[in-house]
N, C-alpha and C positions, 0 to 999 in steps of 0.2 A: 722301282718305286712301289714297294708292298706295304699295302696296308694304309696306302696315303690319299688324301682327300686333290684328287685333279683336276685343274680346269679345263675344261674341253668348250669349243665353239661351233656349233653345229653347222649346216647348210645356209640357214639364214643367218649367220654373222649371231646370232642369240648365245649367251655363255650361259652353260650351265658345267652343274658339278657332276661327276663320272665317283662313285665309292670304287677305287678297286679292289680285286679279289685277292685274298692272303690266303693261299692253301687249299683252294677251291670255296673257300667263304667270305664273304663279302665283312667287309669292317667298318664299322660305325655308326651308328644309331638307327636302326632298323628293327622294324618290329619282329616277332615271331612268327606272323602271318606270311614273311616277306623271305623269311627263312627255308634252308634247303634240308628235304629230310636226310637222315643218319650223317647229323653232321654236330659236331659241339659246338655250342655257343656258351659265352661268359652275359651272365644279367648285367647291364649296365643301370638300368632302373626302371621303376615302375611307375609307366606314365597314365594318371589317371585323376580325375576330380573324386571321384566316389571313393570315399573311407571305406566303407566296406568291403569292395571290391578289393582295396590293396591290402586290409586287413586278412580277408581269405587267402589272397597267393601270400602272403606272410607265413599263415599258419602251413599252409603244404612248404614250408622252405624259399619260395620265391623271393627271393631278393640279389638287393647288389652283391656284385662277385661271386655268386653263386654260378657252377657250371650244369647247362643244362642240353642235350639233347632231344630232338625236333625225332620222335619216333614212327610217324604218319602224319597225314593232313589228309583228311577226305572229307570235302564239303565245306559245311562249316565247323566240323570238330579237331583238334589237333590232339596227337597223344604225345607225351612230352614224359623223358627221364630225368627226375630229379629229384638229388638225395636217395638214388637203389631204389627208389620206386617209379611205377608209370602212375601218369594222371589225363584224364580224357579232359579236355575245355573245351571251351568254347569260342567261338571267334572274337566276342569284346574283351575275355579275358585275354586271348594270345595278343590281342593289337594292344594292352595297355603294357604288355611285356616287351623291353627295348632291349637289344641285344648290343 
């Protein structure tokens, strides 16, 4: 089952859902926060209300289908490969990034 969304039922009888891992990375709608470093991820999209904010990761390349590598996380800054370049963020911009 890689890559597939599963139901699991915990100790108290409670269901919830399990992502599993595809290749050592996890699949399906997860942010960049949530991501593992030197690892590829494909943008699924960019979840955010502020126009600005999605207009800036636009301009550095950020968008759907775009592949991006997770180059550090320390703190709250994340350094990210994308498009042959690195870029430093910040933590509201990685969590409005969905992988």
């Amino acid at each position: 089952m890689s890559g597939v969304l599963a139901e699991m039922t915990s100790d108290t009888g409670r269901e919830f859902s399990v992502l599993e891992r595809k290749g050592g990375v996890e699949t399906g709608g997860i942010n960049l926060t949530e991501g593992y470093v030197n690892e590829e991820y494909v943008v699924r999209e960019i979840r955010t209300a502020d126009p600005e904010l999605e207009s800036f990761l636009f301009s550095l390349g950020c968008y759907k289908g775009e592949p991006l590598t997770i180059i550090s996380a320390l703190s709250e800054m994340y350094v990210i490969s994308l498009k042959d370049a690195r870029y430093s963020i910040n933590r509201e911009l990685a969590e409005a990034i969905i992988l």
